[in-house]
VEXKOL-522805 format. One record per residue (C-alpha): residue in three letters; x, y, z. Coordinates in steps of 0.001 Angstrom, whole numbers, plus 500000, padded with zeros to 6 digits. Example, Ala and Ser with C-alpha at 12.3 -4.5 7.8 and 13.67 -1.06 7.14 Angstrom:
VEXKOL-522805
ALA512300495500507800 SER513670498940507140 
//
This chain:
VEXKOL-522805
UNK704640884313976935 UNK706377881453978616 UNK704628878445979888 UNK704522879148983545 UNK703090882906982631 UNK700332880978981159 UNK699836878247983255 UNK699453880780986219 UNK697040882775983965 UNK694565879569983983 UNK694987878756987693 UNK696456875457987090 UNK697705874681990704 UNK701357873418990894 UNK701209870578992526 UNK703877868982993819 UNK704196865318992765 UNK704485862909994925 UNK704169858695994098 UNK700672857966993503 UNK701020855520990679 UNK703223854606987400 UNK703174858288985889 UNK703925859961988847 UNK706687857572990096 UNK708348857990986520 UNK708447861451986882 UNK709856861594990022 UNK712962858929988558 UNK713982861592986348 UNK713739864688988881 UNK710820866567987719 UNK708707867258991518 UNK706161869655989793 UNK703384869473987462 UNK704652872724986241 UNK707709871330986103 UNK706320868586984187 UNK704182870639981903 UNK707400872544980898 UNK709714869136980426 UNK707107868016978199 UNK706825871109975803 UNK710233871166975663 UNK710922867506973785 UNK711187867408970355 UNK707737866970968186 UNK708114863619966365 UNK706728860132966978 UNK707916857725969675 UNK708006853837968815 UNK704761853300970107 UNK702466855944969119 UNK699976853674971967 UNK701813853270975107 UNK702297857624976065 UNK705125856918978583 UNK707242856326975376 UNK707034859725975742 UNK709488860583978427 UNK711615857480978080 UNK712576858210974102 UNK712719862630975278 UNK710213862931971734 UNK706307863058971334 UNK703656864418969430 UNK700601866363970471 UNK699069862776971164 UNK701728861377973444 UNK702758864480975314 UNK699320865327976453 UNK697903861838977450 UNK701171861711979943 UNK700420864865980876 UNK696730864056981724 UNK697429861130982787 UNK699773862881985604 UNK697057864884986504 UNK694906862517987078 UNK697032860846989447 UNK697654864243991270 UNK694025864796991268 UNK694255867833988852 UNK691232867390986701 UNK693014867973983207 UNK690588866314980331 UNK692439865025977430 UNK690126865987974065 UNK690661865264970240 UNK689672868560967726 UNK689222867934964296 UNK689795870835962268 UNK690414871570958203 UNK694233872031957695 UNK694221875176955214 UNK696667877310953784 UNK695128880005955864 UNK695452878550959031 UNK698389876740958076 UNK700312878380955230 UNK703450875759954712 UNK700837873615953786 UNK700398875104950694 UNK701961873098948123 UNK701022869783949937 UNK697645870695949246 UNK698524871375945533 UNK700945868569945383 UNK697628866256946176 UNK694957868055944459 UNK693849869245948048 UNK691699871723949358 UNK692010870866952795 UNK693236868137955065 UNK691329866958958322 UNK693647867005961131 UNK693195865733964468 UNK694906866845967114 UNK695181866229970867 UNK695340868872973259 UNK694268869478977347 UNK691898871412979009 UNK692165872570982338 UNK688554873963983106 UNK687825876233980192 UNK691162876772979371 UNK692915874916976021 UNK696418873603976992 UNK698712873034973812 UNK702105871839974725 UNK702947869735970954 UNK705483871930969931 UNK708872872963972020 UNK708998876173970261 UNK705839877610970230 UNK705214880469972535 UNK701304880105972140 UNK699699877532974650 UNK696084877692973260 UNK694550875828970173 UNK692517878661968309 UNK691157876704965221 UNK687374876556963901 UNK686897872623965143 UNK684867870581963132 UNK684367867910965801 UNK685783867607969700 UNK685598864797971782 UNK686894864074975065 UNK689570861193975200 UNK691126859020978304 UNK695094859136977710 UNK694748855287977062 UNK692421856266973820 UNK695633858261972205 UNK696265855567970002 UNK694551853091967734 UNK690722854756969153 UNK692114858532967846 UNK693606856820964314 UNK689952854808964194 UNK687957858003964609 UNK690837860737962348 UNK689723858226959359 UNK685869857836960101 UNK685590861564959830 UNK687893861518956804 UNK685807859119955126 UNK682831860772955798 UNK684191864348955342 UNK685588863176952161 UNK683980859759950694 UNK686079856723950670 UNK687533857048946996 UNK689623860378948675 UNK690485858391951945 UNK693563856911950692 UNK695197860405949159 UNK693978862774952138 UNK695502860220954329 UNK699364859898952268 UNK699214863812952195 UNK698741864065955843 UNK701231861399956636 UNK703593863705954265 UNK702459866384956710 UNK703247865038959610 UNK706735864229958969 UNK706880867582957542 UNK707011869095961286 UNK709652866840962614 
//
């Protein structure tokens, strides 16, 4: 399925963008005039950290971003459009059945799982992933242990703070440190 297909499939209007603010303004300096359009640019940049895992409109300026990033610009566009997208954190177990490269991370580390949070939108009911260029799924389809609802400016040091609460209380603080070096080793894994 491609992105518009999908996008039309969950009603999300197209709205043309027009300067209301920062977000909107940037988007318009490097020709994108939809939030479709947008959406789409977005997916498309390459999955891997910007400079400033804390300021989202890295994002667009360095053309790279991770779920984090990419959605809290994305949100953060909407709201200025007045499309209600709501920016949420999911916290789910990353497995070798849900995940099967992750396989001989876990065994590298002595691992049974690693808690994983990532950031996606919803528009209404409908889950919005748009982390990785290549994907062709748009929807995040996990068993969540936890979900909260995030403003785009919480992407950063709020989303580390509460990743390594629920590690530490998922996994006691003696784990903490090896849970978190194996999903570091994860994350720069996918880049």
């Amino acid at each position: 399925m491609e992105i518009c297909d999908y996008l039309k499939q969950i009603g999300l209007p197209n709205k043309k963008i027009e300067s209301r603010g920062e977000i909107s303004s940037l988007f318009l300096q490097h020709q994108i005039h939809t939030l479709w359009d947008a959406i789409s640019t977005i997916r498309q940049l390459p999955y891997e950290r910007t400079t400033d895992r804390s300021n989202f409109l890295q994002v667009l300026k360095e053309r790279r971003g991770t779920c984090s990033g990419k959605h809290a610009l994305i949100a953060k566009l909407g709201q200025e459009l007045g499309v209600p997208l709501k920016l949420y954190i999911g916290i789910f177990l990353l497995t070798p059945q849900n995940r099967p490269k992750i396989a001989s991370l876990l065994e590298k580390y002595r691992l049974e799982a690693i808690p994983e949070a990532h950031t996606y939108l919803k528009y209404q009911d409908n889950v919005l992933d748009i982390t990785f260029p290549e994907s062709t799924e748009f929807t995040f389809e996990v068993k969540l242990e936890e979900e909260l609802e995030i403003t785009p400016e919480q992407v950063g040091p709020f989303k580390v703070q509460k990743h390594q609460e629920f590690i530490r209380e998922w996994a006691g603080e003696d784990s903490f440190k090896t849970i978190w070096e194996a999903r570091e080793e994860w994350i720069q894994s996918l880049t």
